[in-house]
DRENMIDREN-515603 format. One record per residue: residue number from 1; residue in one letter; x, z, y of N, C-alpha, C in turn. Coordinates in Angstrom, 1 decimal. Last residue first. Example, Ala and Ser with C-alpha at 12.3 -4.5 7.8 and 13.67 -1.06 7.14 Angstrom:
<rs>
R   seq   type   n.east     n.up   n.north   ca.east    ca.up   ca.north   c.east     c.up   c.north
R     2      S     12.8      7.1      -2.2      13.7      7.1       -1.1     12.9      7.9       0.0
R     1      A     13.2      7.8      -5.7      12.3      7.8       -4.5     13.2      7.8      -3.3
</rs>
This chain:
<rs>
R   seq   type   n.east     n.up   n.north   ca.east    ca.up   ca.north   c.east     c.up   c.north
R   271      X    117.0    121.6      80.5     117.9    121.2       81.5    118.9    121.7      81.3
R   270      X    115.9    118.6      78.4     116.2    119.7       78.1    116.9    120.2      79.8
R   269      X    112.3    117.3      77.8     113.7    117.4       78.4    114.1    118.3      78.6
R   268      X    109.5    117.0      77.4     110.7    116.6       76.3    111.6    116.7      76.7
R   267      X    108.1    117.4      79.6     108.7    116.1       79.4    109.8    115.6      78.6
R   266      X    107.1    119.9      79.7     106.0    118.4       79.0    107.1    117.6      78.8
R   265      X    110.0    120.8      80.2     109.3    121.4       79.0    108.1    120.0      78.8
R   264      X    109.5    119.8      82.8     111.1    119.1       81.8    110.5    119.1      80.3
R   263      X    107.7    121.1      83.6     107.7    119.8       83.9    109.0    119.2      83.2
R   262      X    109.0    124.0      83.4     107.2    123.5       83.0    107.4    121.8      83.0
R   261      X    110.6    124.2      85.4     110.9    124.5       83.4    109.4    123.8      83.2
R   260      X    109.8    123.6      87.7     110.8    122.8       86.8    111.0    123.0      85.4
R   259      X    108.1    125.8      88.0     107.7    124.4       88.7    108.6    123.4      87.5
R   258      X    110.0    127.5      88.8     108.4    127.3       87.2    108.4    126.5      86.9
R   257      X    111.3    126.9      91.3     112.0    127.0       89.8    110.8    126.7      87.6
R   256      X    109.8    126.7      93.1     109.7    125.7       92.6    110.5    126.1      91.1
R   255      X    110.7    129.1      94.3     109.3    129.3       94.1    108.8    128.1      93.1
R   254      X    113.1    128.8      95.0     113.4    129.4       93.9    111.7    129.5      93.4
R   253      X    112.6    128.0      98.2     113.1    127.1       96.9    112.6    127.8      95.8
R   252      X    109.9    128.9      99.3     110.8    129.4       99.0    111.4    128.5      98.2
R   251      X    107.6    126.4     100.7     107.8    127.4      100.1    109.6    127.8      99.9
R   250      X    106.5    124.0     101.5     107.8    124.2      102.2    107.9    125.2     101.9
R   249      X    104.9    122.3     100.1     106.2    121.8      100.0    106.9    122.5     100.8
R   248      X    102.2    123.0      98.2     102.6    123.7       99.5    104.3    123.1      99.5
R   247      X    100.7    120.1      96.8     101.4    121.7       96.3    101.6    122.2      98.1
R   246      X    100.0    117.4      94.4      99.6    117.8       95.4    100.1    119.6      95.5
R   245      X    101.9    114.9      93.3     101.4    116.1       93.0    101.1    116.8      94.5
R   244      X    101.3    111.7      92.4     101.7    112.2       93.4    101.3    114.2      93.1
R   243      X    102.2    109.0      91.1     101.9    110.3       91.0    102.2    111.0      92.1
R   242      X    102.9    106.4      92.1     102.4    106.2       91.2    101.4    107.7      90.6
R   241      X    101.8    104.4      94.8     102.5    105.5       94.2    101.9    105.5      93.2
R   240      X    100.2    101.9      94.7     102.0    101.8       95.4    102.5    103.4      94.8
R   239      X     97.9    102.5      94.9      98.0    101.7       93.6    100.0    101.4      93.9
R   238      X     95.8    103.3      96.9      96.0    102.0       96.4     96.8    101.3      95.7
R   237      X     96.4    105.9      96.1      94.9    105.6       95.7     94.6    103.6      96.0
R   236      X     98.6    106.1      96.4      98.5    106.3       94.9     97.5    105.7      95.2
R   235      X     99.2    105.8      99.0      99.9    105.3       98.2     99.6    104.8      97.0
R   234      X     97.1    108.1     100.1      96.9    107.1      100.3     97.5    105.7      99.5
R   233      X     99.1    110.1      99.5      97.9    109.9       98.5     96.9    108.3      98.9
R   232      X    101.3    109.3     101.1     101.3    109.5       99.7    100.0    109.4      98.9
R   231      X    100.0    109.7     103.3     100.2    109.1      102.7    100.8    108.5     101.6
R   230      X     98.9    112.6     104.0      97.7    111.6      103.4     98.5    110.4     102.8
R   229      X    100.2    115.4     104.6     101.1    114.3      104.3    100.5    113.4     103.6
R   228      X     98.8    117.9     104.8      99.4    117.0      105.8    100.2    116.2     105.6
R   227      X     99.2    118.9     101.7      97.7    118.5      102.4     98.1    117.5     103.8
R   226      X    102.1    117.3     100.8     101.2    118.8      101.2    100.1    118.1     101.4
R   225      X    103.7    116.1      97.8     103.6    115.7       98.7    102.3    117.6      99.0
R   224      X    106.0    115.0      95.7     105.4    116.3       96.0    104.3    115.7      97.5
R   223      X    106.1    111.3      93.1     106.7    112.7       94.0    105.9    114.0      94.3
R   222      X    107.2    108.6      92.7     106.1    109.7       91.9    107.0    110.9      93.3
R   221      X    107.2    104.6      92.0     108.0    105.7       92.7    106.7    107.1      92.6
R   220      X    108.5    101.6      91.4     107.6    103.3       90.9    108.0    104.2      91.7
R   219      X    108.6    100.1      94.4     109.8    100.3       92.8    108.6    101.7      93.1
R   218      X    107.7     98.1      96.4     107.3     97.9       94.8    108.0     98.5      93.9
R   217      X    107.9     98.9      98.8     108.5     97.9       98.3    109.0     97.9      97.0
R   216      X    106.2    100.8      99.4     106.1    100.0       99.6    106.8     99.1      99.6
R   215      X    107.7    103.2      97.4     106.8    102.4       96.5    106.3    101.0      97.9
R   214      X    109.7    103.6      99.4     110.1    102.9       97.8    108.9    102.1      97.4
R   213      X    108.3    105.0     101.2     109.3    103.9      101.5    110.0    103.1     100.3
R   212      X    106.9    107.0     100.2     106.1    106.3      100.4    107.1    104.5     101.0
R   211      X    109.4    108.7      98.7     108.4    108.1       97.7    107.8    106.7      98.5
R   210      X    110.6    108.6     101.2     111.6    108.4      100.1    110.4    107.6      98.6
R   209      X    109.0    110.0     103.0     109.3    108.4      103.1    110.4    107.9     102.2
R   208      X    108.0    112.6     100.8     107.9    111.9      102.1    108.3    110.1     102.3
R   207      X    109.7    112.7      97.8     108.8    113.1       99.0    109.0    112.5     100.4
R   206      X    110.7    112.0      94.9     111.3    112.6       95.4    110.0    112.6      96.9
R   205      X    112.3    109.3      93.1     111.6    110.4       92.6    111.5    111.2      93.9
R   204      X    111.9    105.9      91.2     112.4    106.6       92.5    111.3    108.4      92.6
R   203      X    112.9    103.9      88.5     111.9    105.1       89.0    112.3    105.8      90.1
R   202      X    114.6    101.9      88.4     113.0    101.7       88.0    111.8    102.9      87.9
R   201      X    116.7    100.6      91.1     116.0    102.2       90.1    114.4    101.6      89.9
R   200      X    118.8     97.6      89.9     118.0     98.7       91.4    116.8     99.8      90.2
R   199      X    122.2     97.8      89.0     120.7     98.2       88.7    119.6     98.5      89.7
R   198      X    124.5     96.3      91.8     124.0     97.1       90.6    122.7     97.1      89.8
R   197      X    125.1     94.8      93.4     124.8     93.9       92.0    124.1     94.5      91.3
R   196      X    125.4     95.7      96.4     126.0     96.0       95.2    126.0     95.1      93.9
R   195      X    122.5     95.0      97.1     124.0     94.4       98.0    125.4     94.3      97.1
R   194      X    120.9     96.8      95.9     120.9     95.3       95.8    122.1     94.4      95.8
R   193      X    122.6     99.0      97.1     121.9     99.1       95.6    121.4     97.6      95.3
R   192      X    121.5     99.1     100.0     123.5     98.8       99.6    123.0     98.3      97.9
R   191      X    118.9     98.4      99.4     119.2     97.7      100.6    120.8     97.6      99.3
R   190      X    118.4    101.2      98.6     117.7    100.5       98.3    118.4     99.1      98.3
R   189      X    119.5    102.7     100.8     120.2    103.0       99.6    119.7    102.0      99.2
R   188      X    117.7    102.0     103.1     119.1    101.7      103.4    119.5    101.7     101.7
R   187      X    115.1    103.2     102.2     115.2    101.2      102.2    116.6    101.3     102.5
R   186      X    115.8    105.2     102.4     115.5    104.7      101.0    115.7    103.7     101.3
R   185      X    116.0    106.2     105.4     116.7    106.6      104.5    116.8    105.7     102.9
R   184      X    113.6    105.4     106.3     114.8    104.3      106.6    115.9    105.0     105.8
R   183      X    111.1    106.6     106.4     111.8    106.0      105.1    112.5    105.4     105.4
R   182      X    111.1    110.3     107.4     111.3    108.7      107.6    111.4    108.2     106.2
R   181      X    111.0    113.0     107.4     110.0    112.4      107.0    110.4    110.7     107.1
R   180      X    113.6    115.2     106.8     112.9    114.1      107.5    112.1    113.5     107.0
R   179      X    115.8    118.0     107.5     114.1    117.7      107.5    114.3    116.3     107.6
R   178      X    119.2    117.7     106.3     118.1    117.7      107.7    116.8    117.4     106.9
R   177      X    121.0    119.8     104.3     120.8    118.5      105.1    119.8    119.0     106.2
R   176      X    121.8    122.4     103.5     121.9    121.3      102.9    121.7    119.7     103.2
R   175      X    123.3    125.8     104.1     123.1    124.2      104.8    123.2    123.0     104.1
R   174      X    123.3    128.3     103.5     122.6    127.3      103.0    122.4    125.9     103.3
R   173      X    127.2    127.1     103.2     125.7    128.4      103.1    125.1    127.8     103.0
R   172      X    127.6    124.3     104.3     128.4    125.9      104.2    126.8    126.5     103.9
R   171      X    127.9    121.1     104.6     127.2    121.9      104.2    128.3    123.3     104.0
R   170      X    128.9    119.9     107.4     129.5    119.9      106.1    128.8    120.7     105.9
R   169      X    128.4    117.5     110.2     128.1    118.8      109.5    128.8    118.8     108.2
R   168      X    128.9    114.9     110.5     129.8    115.9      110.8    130.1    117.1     110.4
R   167      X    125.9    113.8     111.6     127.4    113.3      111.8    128.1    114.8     111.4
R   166      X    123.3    115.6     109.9     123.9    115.0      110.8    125.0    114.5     110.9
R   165      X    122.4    114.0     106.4     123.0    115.1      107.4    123.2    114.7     108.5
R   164      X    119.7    113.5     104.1     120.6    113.2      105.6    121.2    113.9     106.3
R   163      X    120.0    112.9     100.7     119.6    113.6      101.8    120.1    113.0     102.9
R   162      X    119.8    112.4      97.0     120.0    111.7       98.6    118.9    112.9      99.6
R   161      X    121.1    114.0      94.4     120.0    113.9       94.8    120.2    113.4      96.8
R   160      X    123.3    114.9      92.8     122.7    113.5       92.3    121.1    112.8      93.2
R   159      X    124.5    117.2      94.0     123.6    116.8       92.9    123.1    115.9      92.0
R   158      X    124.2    115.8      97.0     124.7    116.6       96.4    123.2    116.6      94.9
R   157      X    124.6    112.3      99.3     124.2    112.6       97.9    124.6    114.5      97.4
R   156      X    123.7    111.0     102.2     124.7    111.8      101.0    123.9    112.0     100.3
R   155      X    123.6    109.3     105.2     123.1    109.7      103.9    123.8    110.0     103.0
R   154      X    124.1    110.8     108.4     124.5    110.2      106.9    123.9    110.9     106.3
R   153      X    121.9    109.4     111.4     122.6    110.6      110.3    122.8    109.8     109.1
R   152      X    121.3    109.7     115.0     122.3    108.9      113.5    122.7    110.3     112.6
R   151      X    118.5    109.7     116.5     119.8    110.2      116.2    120.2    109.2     114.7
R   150      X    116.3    109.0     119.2     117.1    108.1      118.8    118.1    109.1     117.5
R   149      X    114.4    112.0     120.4     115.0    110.7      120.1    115.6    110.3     119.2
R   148      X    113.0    114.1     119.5     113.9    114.3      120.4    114.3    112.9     120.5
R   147      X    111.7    113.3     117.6     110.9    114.0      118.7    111.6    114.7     120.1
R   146      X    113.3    110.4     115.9     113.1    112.1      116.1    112.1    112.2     117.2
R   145      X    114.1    107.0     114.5     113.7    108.6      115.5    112.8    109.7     115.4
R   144      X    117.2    107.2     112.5     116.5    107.7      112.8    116.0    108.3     113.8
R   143      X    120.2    105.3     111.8     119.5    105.6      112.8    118.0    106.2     112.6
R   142      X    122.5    106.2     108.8     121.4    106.1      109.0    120.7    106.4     110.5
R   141      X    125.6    104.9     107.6     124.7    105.8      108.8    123.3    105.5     109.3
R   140      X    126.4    106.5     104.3     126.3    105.1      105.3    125.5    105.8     106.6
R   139      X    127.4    108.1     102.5     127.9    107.9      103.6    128.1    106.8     104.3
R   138      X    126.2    105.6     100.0     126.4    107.9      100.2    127.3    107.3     101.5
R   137      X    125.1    104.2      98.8     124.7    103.5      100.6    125.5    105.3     100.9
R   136      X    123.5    105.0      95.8     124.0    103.8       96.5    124.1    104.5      98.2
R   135      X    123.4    106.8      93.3     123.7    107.0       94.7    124.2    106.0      95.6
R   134      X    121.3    106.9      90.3     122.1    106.3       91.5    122.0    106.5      92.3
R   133      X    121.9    107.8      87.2     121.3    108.6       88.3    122.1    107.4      89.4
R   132      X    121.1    106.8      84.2     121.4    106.2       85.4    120.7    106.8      86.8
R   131      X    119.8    108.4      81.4     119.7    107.4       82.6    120.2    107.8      83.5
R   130      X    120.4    110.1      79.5     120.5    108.8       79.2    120.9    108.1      80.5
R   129      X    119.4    112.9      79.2     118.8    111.6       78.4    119.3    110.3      78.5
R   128      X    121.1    113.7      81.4     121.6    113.6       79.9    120.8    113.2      79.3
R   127      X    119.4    113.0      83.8     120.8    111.9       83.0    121.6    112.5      81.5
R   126      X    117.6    113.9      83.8     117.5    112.6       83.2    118.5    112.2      82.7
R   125      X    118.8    116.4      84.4     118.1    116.1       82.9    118.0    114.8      82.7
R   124      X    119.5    116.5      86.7     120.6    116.5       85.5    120.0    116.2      84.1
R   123      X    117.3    115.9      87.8     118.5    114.6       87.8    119.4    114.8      86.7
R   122      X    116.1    118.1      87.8     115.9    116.6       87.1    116.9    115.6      86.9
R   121      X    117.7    119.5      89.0     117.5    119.6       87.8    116.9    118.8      87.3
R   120      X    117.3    118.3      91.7     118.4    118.3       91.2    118.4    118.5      89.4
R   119      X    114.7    118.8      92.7     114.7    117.2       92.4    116.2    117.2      91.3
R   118      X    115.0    121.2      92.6     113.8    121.2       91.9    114.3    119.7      91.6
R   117      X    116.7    121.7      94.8     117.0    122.6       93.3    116.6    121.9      92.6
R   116      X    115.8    120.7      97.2     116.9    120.1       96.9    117.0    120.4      95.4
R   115      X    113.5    121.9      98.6     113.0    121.0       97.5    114.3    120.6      96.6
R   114      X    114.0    123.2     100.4     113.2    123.3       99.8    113.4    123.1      98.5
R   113      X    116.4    121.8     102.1     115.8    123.4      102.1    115.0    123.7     101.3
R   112      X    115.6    119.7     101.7     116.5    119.8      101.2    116.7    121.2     101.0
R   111      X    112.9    117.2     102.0     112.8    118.7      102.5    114.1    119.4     101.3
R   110      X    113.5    114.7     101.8     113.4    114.9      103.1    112.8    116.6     103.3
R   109      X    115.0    113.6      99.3     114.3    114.5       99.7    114.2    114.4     101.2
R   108      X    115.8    111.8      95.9     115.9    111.8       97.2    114.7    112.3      98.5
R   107      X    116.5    109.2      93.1     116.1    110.4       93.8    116.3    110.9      95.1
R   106      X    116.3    106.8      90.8     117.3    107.6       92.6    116.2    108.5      92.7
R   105      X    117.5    105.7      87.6     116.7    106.3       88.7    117.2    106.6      90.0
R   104      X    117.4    103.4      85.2     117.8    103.8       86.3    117.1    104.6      87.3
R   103      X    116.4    104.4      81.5     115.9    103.5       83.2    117.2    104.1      84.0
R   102      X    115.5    105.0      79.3     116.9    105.4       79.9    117.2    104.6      81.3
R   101      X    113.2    105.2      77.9     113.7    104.0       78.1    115.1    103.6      79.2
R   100      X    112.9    107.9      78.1     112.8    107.2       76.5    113.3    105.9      77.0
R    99      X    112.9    108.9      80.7     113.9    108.7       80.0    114.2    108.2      78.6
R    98      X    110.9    107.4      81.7     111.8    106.5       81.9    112.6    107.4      81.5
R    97      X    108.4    108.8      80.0     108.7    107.3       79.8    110.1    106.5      80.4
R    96      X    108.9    111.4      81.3     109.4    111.4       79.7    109.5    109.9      79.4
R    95      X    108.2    111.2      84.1     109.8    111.4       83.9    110.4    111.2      81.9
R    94      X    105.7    110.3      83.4     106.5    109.6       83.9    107.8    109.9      83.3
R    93      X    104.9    112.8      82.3     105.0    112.3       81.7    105.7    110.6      82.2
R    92      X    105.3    114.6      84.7     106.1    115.0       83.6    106.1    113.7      82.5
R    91      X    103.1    113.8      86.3     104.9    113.5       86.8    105.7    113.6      85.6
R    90      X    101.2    114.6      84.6     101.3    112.9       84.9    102.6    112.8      85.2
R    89      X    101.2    117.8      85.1     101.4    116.4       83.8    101.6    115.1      83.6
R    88      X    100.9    117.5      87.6     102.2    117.9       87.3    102.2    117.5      85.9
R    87      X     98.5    117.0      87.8      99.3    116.1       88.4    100.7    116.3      88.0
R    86      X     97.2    119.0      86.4      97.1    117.9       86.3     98.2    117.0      86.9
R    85      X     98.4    121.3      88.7      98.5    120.8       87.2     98.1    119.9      86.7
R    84      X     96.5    120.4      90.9      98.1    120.6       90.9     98.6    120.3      89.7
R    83      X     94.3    120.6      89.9      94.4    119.4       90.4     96.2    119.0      90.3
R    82      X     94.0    123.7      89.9      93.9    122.6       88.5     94.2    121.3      88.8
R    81      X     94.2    124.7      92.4      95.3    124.9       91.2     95.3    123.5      90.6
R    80      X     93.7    122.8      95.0      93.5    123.6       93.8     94.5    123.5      92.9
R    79      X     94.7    123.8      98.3      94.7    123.1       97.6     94.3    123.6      95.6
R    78      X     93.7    124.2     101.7      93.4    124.8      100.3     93.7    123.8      99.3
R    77      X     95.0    125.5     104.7      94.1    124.8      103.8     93.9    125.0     102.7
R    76      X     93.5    128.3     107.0      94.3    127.9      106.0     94.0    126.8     104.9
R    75      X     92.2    127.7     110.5      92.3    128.7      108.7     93.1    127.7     108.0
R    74      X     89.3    125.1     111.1      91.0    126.3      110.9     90.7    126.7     109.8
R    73      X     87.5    123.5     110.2      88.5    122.9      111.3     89.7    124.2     111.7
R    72      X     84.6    121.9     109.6      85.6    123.2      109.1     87.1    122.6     109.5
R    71      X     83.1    119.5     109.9      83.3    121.2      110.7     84.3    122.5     110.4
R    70      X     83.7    118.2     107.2      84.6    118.2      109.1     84.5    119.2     109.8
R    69      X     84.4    119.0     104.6      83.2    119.8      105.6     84.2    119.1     106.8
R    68      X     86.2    119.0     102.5      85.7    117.8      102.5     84.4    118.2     103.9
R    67      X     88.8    121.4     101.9      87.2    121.4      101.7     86.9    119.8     102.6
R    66      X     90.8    120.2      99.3      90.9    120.5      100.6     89.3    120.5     100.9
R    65      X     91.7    118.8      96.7      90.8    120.0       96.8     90.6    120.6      98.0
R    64      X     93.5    116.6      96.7      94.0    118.0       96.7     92.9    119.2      96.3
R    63      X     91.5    114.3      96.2      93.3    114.5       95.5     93.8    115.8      95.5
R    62      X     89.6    115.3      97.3      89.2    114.4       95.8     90.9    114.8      95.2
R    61      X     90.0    115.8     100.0      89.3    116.5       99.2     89.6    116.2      97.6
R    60      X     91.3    113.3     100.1      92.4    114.6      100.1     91.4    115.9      99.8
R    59      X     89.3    111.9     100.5      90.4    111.3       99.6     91.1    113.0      99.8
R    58      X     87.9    112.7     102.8      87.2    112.7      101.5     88.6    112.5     100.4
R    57      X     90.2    112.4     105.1      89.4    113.7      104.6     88.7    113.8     102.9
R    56      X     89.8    109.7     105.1      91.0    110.4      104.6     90.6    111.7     104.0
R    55      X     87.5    109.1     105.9      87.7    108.8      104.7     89.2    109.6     104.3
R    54      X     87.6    110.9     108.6      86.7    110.8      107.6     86.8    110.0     106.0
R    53      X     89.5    109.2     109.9      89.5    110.3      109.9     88.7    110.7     108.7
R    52      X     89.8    105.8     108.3      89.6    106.3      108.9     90.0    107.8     108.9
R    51      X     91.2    102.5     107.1      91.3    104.5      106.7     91.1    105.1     108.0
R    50      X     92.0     99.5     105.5      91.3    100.8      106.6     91.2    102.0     106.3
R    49      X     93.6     98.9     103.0      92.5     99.3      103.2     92.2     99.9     104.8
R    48      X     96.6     98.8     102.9      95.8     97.6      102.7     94.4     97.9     103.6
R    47      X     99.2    100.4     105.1      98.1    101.2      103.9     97.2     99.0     104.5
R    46      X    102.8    100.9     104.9     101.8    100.0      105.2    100.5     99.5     104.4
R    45      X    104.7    103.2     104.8     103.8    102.9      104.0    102.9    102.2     105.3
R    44      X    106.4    105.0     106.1     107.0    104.0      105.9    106.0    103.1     104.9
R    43      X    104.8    107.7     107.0     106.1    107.2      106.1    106.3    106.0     105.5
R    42      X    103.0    107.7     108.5     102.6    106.3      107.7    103.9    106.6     106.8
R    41      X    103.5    109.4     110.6     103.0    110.1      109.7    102.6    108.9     108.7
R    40      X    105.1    107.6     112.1     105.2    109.1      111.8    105.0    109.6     111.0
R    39      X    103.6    105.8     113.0     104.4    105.6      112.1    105.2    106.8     111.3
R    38      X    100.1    105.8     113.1     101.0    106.8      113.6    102.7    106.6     112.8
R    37      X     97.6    104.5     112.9      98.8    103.7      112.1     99.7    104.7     112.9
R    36      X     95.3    106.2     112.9      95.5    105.9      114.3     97.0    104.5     114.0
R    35      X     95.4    107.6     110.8      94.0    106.4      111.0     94.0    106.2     112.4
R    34      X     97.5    109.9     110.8      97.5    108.1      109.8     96.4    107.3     110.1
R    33      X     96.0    111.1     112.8      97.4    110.2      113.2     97.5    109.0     112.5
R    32      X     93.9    112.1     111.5      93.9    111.7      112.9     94.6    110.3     112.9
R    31      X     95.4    113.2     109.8      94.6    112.3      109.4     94.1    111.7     110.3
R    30      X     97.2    115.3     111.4      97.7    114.1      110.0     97.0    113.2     110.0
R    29      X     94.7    117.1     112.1      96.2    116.5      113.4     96.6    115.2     112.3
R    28      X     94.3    118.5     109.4      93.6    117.2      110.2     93.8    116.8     111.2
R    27      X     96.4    119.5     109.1      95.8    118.7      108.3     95.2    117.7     108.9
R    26      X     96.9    121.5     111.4      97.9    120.7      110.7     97.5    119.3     110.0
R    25      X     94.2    123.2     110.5      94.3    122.2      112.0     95.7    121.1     112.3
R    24      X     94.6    124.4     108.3      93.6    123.0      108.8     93.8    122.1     110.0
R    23      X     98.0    124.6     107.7      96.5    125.4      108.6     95.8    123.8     108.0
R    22      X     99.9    125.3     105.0      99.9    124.3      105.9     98.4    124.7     106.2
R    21      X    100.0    127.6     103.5     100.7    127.8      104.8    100.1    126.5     105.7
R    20      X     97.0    127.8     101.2      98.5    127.7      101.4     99.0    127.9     103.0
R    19      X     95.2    129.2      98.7      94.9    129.0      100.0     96.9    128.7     100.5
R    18      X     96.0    127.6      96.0      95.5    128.0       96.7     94.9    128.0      98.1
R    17      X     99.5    126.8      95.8      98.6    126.6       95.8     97.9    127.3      96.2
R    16      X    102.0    128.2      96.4     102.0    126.7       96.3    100.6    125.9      95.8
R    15      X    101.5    131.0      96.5     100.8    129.6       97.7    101.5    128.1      97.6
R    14      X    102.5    132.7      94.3     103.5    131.9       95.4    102.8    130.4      96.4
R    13      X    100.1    132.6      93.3     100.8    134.3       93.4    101.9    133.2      94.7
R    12      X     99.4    130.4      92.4      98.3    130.9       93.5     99.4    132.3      93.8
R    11      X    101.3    129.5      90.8     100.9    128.7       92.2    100.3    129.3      92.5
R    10      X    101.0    131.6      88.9     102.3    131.4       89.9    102.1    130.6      90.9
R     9      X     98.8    130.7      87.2      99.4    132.0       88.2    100.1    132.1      89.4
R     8      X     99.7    128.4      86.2      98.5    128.4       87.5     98.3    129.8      88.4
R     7      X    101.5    129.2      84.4     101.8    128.7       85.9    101.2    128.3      86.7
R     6      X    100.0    131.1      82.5     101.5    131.5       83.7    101.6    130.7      84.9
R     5      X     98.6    128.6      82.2      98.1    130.0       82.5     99.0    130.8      83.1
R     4      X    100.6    126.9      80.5      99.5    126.5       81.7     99.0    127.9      82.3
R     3      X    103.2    128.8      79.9     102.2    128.3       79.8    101.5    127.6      80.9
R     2      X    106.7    128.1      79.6     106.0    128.7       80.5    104.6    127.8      80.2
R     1      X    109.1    129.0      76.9     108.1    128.0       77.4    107.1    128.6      78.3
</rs>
């Protein structure tokens, strides 16, 4: 069993907390954008409230621990431990209410290099508790744009867990999908998952436009999210996400492994 004290270690020994990789000047480029409606950086979340540069900033102080000083404008950002853990209790205890009630779930990453292990072992866990891992829409074609433009990518499933590849690719080595921040990935699975008859998921698990693309169309949805990514927290603070943990998301995979015994361990689950 990995203590609270081991693993506040480990977030600051592996910058998944602390002072982390994502700069200040990353951060607040984000907050800029989301209080400009930047669809980019809105992942797929249509925020109620107004939100300026400045109010974001305070909210990501409050959610992350990020210094709240506008003058303070480089350097590395900063997220706090204790905030991280906290939040990693709430996810944990999510994941323990929908497997006591053996719910449907989806899952699904836009950082697959990263993040793919961490969402996967959940999956395996939920589903030996019980619940309904779903992969609706697996090799449907998703249009996404890019910074290059227009491209099409399939959505697949390894693990139990949705990603996007390009046309064609076949994972070899480490090749597990593509980066993406969109939510047209989730509203497609979402979408076949209706179309189907099946169960639609009573918990969606996972980052970027996968969390902020679920919960704006009302299914729970909990996930990772960095300092440069307000909408998520934006999500929660109006009440569309439900957890959001605040961490450094583009670390070492194997950096997240704590990460997972610790959050199965609150959550009564075995992996």
């Amino acid at each position: 069993m990995l203590s609270t004290g081991a693993l506040r270690a480990h977030l600051l020994a592996a910058r998944l907390a602390g002072p982390v990789a994502t700069s200040r000047e990353e951060s607040l480029r984000s907050y800029r954008l989301f209080a400009a409606r930047d669809p980019r950086i809105l992942l797929g979340l249509d925020p109620e409230w107004s939100w300026g540069a400045g109010d974001l900033l305070r909210l990501m102080a409050d959610k992350c621990g990020v210094s709240d000083d506008p003058r303070h404008t480089t350097g590395a950002d900063v997220i706090d431990p204790e905030r991280t853990l906290a939040a990693l209790d709430a996810f944990a205890e999510r994941l323990r209410e929908a497997a006591g009630r053996r719910v449907p779930v989806l899952l699904g990453t836009g950082h697959p290099h990263r993040l793919l292990g961490f969402y996967a072992a959940l999956a395996e866990a939920l589903s030996a508790a019980g619940c309904t891992i779903l992969t609706p829409a697996q090799g449907c074609c998703v249009d996404i744009t890019t910074r290059f433009g227009l491209r099409t990518y399939n959505l697949d499933y390894v693990r139990g867990v949705a990603l996007v590849r390009e046309p064609g690719v076949r994972p070899t080595g480490s090749e597990t999908g593509a980066h993406s921040h969109s939510p047209l990935p989730v509203r497609r699975a979402l979408a076949a998952q209706a179309e189907s008859g099946g169960p639609l998921p009573e918990l969606v698990i996972g980052d970027h436009g996968w969390v902020c693309g679920a919960g704006q169309l009302g299914f729970e949805a909990i996930g990772l999210a960095d300092t440069d990514d307000p909408a998520l927290f934006v999500g929660e603070a109006e009440g569309r996400v439900s957890v959001v943990v605040p961490l450094d998301d583009a670390v070492r995979s194997d950096y997240y492994r704590p990460l997972t015994r610790y959050v199965l361990n609150r959550a009564c689950l075995s992996q």
